[in-house]
Legacy VTK file of the C-alpha trace (Angstrom):
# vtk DataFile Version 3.0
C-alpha trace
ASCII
DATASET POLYDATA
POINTS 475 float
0.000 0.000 0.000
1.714 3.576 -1.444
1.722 6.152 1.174
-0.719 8.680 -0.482
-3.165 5.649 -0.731
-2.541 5.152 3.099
-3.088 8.794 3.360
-6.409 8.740 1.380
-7.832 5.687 3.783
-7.131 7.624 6.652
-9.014 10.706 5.610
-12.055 8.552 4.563
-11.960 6.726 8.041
-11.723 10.583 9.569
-15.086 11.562 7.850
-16.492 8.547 8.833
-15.686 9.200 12.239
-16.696 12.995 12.330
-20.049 11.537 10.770
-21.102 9.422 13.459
-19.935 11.716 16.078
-22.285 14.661 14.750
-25.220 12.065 14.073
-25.129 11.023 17.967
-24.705 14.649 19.014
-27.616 15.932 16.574
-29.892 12.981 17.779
-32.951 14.236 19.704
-31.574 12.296 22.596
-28.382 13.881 22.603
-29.824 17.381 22.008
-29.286 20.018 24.928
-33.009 21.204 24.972
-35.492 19.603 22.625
-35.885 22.190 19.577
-39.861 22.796 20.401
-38.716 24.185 23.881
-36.216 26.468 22.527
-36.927 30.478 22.124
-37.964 31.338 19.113
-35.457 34.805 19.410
-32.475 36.786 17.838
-30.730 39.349 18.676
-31.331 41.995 16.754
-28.038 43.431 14.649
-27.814 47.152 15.816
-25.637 49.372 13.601
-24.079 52.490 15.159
-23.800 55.793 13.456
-20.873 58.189 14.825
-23.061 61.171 14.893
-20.431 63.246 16.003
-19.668 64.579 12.467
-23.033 65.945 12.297
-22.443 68.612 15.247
-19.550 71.017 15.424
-20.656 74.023 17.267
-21.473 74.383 21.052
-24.954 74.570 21.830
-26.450 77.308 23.837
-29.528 75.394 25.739
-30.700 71.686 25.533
-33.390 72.846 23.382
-30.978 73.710 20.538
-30.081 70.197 20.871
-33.458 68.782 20.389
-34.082 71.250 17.274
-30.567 70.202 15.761
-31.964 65.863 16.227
-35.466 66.963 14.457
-33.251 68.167 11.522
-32.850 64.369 10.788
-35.231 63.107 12.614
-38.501 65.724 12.191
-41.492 62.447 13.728
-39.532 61.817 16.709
-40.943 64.333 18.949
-43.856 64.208 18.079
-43.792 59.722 18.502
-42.478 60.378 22.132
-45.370 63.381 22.911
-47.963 60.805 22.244
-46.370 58.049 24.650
-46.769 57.503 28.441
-43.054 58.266 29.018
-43.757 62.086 27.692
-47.355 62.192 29.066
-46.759 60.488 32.609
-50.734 59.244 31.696
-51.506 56.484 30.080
-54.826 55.854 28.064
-58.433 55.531 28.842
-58.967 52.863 31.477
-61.628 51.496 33.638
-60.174 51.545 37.170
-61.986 48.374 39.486
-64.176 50.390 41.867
-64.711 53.543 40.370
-67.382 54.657 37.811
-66.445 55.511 34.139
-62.936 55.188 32.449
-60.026 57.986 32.901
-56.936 58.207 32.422
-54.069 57.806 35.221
-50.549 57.965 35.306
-47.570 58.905 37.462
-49.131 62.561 36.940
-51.701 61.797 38.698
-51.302 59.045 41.175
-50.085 58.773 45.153
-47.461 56.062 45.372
-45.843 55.046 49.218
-42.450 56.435 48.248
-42.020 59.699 47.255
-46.062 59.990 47.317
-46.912 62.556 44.509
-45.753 64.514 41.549
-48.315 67.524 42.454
-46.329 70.570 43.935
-43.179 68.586 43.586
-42.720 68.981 39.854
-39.354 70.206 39.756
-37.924 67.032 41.385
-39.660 64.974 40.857
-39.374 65.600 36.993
-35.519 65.296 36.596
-36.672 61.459 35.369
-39.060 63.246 33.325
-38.047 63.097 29.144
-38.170 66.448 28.389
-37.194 70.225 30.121
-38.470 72.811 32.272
-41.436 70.898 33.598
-41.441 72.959 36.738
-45.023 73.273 37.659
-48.859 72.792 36.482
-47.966 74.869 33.015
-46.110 72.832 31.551
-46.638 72.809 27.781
-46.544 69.116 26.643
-47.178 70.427 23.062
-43.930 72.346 22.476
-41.720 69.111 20.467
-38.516 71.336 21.541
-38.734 70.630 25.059
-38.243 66.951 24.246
-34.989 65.639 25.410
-33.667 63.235 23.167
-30.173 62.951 25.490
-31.352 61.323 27.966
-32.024 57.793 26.535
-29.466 58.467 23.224
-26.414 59.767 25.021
-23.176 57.422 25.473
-20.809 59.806 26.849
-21.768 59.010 30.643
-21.605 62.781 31.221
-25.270 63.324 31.100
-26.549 64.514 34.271
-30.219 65.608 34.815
-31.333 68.256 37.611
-34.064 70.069 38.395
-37.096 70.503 35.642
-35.485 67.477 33.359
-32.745 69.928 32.730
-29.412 69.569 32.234
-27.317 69.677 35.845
-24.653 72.803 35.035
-21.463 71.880 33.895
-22.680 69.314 31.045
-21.046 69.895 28.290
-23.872 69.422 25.359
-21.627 68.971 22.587
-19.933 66.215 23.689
-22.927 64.364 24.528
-25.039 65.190 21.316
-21.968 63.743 19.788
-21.966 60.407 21.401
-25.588 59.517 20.689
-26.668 56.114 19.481
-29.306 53.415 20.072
-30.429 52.998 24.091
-28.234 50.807 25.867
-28.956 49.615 29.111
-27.430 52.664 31.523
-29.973 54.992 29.542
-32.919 52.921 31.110
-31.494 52.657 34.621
-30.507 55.942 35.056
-34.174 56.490 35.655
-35.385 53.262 36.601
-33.021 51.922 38.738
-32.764 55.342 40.490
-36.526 56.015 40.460
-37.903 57.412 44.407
-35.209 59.211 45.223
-32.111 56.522 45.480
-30.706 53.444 43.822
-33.046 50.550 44.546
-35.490 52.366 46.356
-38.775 50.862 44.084
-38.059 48.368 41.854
-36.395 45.310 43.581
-35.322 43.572 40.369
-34.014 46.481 38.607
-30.742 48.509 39.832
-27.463 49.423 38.260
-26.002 45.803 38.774
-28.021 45.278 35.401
-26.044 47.822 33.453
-22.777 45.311 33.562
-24.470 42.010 34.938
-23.110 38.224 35.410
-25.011 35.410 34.107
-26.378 34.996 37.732
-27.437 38.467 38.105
-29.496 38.088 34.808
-29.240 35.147 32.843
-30.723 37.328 29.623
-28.559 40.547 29.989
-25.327 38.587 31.652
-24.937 35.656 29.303
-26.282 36.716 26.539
-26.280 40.557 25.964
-29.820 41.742 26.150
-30.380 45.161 26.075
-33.502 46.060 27.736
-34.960 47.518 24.407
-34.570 43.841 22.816
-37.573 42.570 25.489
-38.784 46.098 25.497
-39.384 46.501 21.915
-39.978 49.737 21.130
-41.891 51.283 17.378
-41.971 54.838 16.754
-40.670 55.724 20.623
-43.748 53.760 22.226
-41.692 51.110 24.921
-43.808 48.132 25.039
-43.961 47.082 28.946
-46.458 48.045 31.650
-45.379 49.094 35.224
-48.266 48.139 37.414
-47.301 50.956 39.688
-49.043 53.511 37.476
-51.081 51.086 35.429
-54.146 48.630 36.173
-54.045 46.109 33.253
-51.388 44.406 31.344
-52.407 46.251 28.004
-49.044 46.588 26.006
-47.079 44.671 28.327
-44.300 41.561 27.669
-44.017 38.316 28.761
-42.350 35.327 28.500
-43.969 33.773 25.881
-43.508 36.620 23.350
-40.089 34.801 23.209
-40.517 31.723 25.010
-41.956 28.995 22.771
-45.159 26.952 24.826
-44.465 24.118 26.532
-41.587 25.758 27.750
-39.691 22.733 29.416
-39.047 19.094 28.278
-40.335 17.779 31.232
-44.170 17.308 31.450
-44.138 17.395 35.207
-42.773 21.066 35.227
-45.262 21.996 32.045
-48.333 21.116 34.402
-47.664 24.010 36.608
-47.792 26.618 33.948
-51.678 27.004 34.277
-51.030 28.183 38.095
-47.466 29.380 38.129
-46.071 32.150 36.743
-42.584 31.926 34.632
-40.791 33.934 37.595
-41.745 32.205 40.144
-39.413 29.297 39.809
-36.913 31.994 37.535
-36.636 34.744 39.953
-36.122 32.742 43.585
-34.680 36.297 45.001
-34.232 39.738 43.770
-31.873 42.243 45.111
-29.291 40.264 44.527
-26.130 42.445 44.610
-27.616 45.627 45.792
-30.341 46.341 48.657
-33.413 47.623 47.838
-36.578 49.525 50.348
-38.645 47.206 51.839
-40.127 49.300 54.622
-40.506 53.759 54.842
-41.786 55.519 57.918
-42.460 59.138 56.778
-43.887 60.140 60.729
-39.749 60.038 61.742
-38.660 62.823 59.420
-37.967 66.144 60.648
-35.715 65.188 64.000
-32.680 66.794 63.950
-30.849 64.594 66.670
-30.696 61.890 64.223
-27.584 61.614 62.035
-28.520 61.057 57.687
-27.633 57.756 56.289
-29.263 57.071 52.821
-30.337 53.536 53.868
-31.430 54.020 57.367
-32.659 57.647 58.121
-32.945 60.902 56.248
-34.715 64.116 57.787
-35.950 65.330 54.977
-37.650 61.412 54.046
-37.933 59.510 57.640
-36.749 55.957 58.789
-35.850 52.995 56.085
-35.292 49.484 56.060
-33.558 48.090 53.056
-32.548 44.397 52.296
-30.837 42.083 49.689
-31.204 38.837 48.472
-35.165 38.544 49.559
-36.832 35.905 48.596
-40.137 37.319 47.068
-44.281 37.082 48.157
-45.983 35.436 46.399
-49.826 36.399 45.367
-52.063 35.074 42.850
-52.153 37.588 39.745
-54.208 38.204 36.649
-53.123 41.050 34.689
-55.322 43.683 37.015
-54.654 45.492 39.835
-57.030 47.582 41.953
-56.045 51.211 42.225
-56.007 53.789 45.475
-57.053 56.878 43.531
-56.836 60.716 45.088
-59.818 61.145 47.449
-60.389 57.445 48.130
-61.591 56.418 51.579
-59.518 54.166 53.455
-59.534 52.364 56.850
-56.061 53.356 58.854
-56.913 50.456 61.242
-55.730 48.096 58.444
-53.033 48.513 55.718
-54.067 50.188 52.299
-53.442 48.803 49.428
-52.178 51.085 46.676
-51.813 48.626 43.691
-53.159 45.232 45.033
-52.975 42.289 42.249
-56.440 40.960 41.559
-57.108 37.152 41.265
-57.378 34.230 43.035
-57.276 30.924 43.306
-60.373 30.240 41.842
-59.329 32.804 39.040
-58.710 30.843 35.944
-56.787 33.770 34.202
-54.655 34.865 37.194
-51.308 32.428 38.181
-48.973 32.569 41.551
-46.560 35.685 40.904
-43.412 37.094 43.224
-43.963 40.106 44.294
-41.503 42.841 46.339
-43.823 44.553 49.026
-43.023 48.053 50.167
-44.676 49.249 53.318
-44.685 52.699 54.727
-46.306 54.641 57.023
-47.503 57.802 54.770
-49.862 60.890 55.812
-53.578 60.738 55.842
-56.415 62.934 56.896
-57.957 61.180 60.391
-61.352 62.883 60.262
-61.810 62.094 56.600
-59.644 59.078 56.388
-58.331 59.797 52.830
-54.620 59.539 52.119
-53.348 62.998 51.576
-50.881 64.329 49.079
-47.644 66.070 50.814
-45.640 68.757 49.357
-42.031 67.807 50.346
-39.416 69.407 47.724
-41.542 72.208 46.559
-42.380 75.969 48.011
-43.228 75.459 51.613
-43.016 71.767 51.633
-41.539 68.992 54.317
-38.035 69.242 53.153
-37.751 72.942 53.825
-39.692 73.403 56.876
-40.415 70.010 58.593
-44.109 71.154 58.941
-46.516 68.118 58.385
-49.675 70.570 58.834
-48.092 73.105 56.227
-46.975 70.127 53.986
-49.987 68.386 53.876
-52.660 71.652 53.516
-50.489 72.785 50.301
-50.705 69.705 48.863
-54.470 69.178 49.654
-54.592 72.408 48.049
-52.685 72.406 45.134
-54.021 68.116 44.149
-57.569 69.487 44.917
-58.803 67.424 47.861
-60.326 68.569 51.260
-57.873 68.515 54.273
-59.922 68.816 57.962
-56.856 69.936 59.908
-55.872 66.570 61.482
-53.400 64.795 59.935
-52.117 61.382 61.211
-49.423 57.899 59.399
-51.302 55.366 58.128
-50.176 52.149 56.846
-49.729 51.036 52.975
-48.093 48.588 50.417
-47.295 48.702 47.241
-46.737 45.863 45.139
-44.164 45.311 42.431
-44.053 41.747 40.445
-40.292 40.865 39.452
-39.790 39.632 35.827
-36.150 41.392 36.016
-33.008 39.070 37.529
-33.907 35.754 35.928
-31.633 33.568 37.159
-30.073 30.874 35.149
-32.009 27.462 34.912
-29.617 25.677 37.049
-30.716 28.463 39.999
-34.094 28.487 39.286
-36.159 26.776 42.019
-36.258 23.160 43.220
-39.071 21.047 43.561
-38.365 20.903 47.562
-38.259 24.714 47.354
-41.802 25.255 47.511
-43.060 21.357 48.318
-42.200 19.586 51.313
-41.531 20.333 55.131
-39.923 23.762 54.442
-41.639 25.564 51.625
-41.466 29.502 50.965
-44.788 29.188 49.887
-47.943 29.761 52.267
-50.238 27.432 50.394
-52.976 28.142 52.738
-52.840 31.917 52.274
-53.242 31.177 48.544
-56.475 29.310 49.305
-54.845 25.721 48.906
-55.911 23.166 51.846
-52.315 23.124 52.451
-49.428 21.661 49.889
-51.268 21.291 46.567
-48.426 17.855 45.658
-50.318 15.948 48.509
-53.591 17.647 49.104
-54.140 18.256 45.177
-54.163 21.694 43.128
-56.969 24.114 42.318
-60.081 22.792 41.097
LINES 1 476
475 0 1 2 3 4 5 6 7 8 9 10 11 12 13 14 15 16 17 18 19 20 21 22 23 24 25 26 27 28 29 30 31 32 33 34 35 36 37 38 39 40 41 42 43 44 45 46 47 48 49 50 51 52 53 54 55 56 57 58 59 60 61 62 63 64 65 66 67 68 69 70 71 72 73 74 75 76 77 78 79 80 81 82 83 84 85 86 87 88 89 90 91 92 93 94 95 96 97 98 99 100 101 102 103 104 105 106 107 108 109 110 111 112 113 114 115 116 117 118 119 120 121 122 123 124 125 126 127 128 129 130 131 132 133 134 135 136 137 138 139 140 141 142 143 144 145 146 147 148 149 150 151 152 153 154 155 156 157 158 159 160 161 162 163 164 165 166 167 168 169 170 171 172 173 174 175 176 177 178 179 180 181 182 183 184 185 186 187 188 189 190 191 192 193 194 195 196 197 198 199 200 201 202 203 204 205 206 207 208 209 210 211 212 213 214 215 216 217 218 219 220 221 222 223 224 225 226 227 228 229 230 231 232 233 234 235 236 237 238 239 240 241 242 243 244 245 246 247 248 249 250 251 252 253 254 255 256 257 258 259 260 261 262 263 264 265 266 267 268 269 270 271 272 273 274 275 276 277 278 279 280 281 282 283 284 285 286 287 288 289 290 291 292 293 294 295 296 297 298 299 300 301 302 303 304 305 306 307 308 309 310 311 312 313 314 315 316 317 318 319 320 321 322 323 324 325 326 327 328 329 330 331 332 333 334 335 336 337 338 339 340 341 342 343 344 345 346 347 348 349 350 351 352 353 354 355 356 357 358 359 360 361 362 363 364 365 366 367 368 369 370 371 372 373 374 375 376 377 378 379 380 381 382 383 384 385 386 387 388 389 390 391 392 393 394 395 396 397 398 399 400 401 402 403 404 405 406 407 408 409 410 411 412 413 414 415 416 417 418 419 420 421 422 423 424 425 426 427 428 429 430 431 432 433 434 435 436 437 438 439 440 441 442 443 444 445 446 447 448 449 450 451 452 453 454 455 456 457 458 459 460 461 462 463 464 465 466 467 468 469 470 471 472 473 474
């Protein structure tokens, strides 16, 4: 045998090899997930154009700014004016409890953090996409007082003060030069901060997602999400709903958009799709790296023995508790929430609930969610028992004066609801469902996790007889 023919019989007996191998490998029992399971996603290729070419002289006011973008872009404006992120309202709904439809937003709305916009617009509005919305005049019609920066800019030298406008020092230039698509530091500069701090409402969303590990969110981490690739976004309207300000799921994402159903190749785990919800098992804590408020006590602000520490005490904000690494409540949840609307009577003797999740177990639509729970302790009127609407950064308000009385009658004024004189701290929650900080599958909950002698779920609070894998699930 020559040595090329040698040579030819050991390629041959090569292929053959490499054959087999990638028949085994390709076999459906050899696959890593079984192709109907898999997410029926990709990334989207996002092209970056150096706009810095396009701008060479300094600009005089942010507004110049925006006037220079609708040069290229003249619909842009006038996309974002119609959405809820320019509006702070979203459209007509039919809030459970109340007669009619209207039309609520974070304009609008009393929250148990920072409480209310109204009389507070100039801080409040520094996360607000546009400039100079200082009080009740603001003209939401003028396309010049959008600010385009804010979710375009790359430089990292973007800083937003008082009315949405530009803190002093920022140089425009160089930030209108660096624009691009959003990346994920243009969403959390608002959203993680959102309340007043890092962490302080959303427990699944802080700046740990900007540059995350695969264990702080499997979608971002390992595989490079930006939030706008879940958050898809056509002609500036952000699909998503935050329940905070909404009451139904209208326009909001899920799991399944990407997800393909049944999700998993074991039946066992399929069954509990009809009562569980995706993050349940796939979010087993939030506030992973960084704490987040669990707990706000507006009656302690205003001492001035008391020494300020952002995560325990403030005088100008009260007492805190924050935590990390909580493991989540869980509720059952359809879609809905109820709503605590301006003028609503409430019972201090028990805790309102601002945003409570509607369903239950014998709710066919609604599925066991995690939830992060704020409390507080928040002022209310204790002859009318309505929550009442403080003005704490504005003229006369809380931070300035320490004057619950004064802070309290100015906002009754200025939101349009009757104050009696007596003021007192109720109790209230807020809740928040986490779909942010997926964890990787091999973190994701256990059967023994929620089944068993130690379970973080309270089946009998849910309406189960007690653990639905002996006594049987919802009928």
């Amino acid at each position: 045998m020559t040595g090329r023919f040698k040579q030819m019989w050991v390629v041959v007996l090569a292929l053959v090899i490499a054959g087999v191998v990638a028949w085994v490998l390709l076999s459906p029992a050899h696959r890593p997930a079984d192709a109907a399971t898999k997410a029926d996603f990709r990334k989207p290729v996002r092209t970056h154009l150096d706009h810095a070419p396009f701008f060479a002289d300094a600009f005089g006011s942010p507004q110049e700014v925006t006037k220079a973008c609708l040069n290229c872009h003249p619909q842009a404006a006038s996309d974002l004016m119609k959405t809820a992120h320019w509006q702070w309202l979203g459209g007509e709904v039919t809030v459970p409890g109340h007669d009619g439809t209207m039309r609520i937003g974070k304009k609008n709305l009393l929250n148990n953090f920072c409480i209310n916009i109204t009389g507070n617009w100039a801080a409040c509005t520094k996360c607000h996409a546009g400039y100079g919305w200082k009080d009740e005049k603001f003209d939401f019609n003028r396309a010049e007082s959008v600010d385009c920066l804010v979710c375009h800019e790359r430089s990292g030298a973007y800083v937003k003060g008082d009315e949405g406008l530009p803190a002093k020092g920022v140089d425009l230039l160089a930030v209108a030069k660096s624009v691009g698509f959003p990346k994920r530091e243009n969403c959390s500069v608002c959203h993680s901060y959102g309340g007043g701090g890092q962490g302080v409402k959303h427990g699944d969303l802080d700046s740990s997602l900007e540059n995350p590990t695969r264990d702080d969110d499997v979608h971002m981490g390992q595989y490079g999400f930006l939030c706008i690739d879940c958050h898809r976004t056509e002609k500036h309207l952000i699909r998503g709903r935050a329940f905070s300000v909404s009451v139904t799921d209208e326009g909001g994402i899920g799991c399944v958009d990407c997800h393909k159903v049944p999700p998993h190749q074991d039946a066992r785990i399929n069954t509990h799709l009809d009562s569980v919800a995706c993050t349940t098992c796939h979010v087993p804590t939030y506030a992973r790296r960084l704490p987040t408020k669990t707990f706000w006590d507006w009656s302690k602000g205003g001492d001035p023995n008391r020494k300020d520490d952002p995560h325990t005490y403030l005088k100008i904000k009260g007492e805190f508790v924050y935590d990390h690494d909580i493991v989540p409540e869980y509720d059952w949840f359809n879609g809905t929430v109820d709503r605590y609307l301006l003028g609503d009577r409430m019972d201090p003797a028990t805790p309102t609930y601002i945003n409570r999740p509607r369903g239950n177990i014998h709710d066919r639509t609604a599925k066991i969610w995690p939830f992060k729970v704020h409390r507080a302790l928040q002022p209310y009127d204790k002859k009318l028992d309505i929550l009442l609407p403080p003005v704490t950064s504005g003229e006369g308000g809380f931070w300035h004066e320490f004057d619950w009385d004064k802070a309290v009658r100015l906002g009754a004024k200025a939101s349009g609801v009757e104050y009696s004189g007596e003021y007192g701290f109720a109790q209230t929650a807020m809740h928040w469902p986490l779909s942010h900080m997926v964890a990787p599958k091999d973190k994701a909950l256990q059967c023994t996790d929620c089944h068993g002698e130690t379970t973080r779920m309270d089946w009998k609070a849910l309406g189960y007889d007690g653990d639905p894998m002996t006594t049987g699930g919802r009928r």
